[in-house]
N, C-alpha and C positions, 0 to 999 in steps of 0.2 A: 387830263391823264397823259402823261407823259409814252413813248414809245415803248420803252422798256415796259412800263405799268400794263400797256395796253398788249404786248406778246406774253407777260406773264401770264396775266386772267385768260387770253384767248387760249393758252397752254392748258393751263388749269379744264376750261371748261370742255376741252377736246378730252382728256383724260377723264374728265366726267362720264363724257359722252360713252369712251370707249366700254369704260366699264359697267355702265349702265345699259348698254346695249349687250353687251356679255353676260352682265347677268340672267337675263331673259330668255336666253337661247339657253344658258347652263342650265335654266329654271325647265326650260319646256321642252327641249332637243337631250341634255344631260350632257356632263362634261367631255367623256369619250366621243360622241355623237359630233363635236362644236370644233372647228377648225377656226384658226387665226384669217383665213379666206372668209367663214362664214362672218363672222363678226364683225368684219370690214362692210361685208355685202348690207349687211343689216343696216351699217351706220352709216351707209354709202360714202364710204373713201377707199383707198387702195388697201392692202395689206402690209404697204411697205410703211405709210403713214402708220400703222399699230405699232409696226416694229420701233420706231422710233420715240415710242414710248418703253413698250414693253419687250423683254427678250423673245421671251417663250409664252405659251400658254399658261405654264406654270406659275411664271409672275405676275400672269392676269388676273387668273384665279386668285391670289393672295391677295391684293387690291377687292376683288369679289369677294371674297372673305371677309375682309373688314367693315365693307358696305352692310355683309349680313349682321356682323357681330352688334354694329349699331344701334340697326334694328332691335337687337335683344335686347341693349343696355336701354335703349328707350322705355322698351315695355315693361323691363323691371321696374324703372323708375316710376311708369304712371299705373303698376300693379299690385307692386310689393313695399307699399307707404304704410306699414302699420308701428306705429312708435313702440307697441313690444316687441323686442328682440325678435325672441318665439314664436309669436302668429306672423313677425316678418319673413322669419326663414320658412313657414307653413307655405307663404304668400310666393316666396321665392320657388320653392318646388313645385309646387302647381305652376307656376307660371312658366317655367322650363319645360316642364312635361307637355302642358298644351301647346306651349311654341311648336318644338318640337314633330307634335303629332299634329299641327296643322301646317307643319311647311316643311314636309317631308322630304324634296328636294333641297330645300334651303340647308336644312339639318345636317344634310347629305356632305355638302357641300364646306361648313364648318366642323364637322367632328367625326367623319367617317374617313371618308375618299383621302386618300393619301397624297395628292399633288401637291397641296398647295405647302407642304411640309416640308418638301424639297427649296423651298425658297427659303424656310428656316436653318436647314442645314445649313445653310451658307452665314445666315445672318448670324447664328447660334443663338435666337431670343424671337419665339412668338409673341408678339404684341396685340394682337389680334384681339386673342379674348380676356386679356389685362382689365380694362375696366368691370368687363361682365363677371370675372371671377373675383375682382376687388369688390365688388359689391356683395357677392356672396362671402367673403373672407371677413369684411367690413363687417355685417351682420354676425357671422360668429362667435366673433372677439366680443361682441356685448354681449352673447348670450353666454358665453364661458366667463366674461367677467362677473354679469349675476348668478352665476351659478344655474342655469337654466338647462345646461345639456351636460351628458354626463364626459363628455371631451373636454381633456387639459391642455392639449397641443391643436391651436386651430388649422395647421396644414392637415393634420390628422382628421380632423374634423370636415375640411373642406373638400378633400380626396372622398370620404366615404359617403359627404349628401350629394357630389358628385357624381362618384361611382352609382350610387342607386338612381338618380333622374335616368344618367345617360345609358344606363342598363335597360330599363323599361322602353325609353325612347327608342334603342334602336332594336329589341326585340320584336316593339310593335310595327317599327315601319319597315324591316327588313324582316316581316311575317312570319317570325319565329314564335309567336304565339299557337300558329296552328298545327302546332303536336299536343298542346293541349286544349284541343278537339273544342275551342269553345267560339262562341259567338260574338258577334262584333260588341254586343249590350255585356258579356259576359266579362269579355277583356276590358270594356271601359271598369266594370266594377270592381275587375281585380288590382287594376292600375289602382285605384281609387283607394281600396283598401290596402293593398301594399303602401302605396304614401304614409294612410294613416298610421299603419303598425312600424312602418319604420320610424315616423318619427313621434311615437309611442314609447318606443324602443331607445331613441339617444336622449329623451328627454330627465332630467335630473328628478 
């Protein structure tokens, strides 16, 4: 391996580092809570060394972003393999939902909190969740090509099973569920049958 070769991979794998140590504090401390000083401390190097990857915070977070998005596109992949359309996209919203409600920071972190958006503004194009929503887009277009859902336009279609995962997701994890005075078992079952009636409801 040549020198060049070997400061690329060492670049590369410090940038690993960085963000993989940021994620953990965003995860456990939250992203308000987490200074560019902390995430140095963690990864024991200076804060000047971060900087010379990353600007701000901001563009950290976006890098942590994608590390999450990853995540999702994996578990879609080894969750939502059903060769019908239909029970795919079933396979798809559950498995959103559960993401979701069991990495409630992470969730946080991808589709809520507004930072890492600010690195888009500049960019003008999230790529982040490109694969994870291609996958969901992917699914559609078969299921509107067999006539399986009553959607003729798949952005329309991908907007609105959207709209309802990340509706549920984040009523339950930013506790908006407790105006309607129900129990932790109560909520799992309304999620559960909301799913079913909605997609009750687009199916052709």
């Amino acid at each position: 391996m040549g020198i060049a070769e070997r400061k690329e991979r060492e670049r590369l794998e410090m940038r690993q580092r960085i963000i993989h140590g940021a994620m953990q504090m965003f995860l456990e401390e939250g992203y308000e809570k987490t200074s560019i000083r902390n995430i140095a401390e963690k990864i024991e190097y200076s804060p000047a060394t971060i900087y010379l990857y990353y600007k701000d915070k901001d563009e950290l977070l976006y890098d942590v972003q994608r590390e999450a998005f990853e995540q999702l596109i994996t578990i879609f992949s080894k969750e939502a393999t059903a060769e019908d359309p239909y029970k795919r996209l079933e396979q798809i919203c559950r498995t959103y939902i559960k993401f979701g409600r069991e990495h409630t920071e992470m969730y946080d972190l991808m589709f809520i909190i507004r930072a890492p958006m600010n690195v888009v503004d500049e960019q003008h194009l999230w790529t982040n969740g490109h694969d994870a929503f291609g996958f969901l887009v992917q699914c559609l277009s078969e299921c509107i090509e067999q006539k399986l859902v009553r959607f003729k336009n798949v952005m329309t279609a991908a907007l609105s099973v959207w709209a309802m995962g990340h509706g549920l997701v984040s009523l339950d994890i930013r506790c908006r569920f407790k105006v309607m005075e129900m129990t932790e078992t109560d909520i799992q079952d309304a999620i559960e049958a909301s799913i079913n009636e909605y997609l009750e409801l687009i199916k052709a």
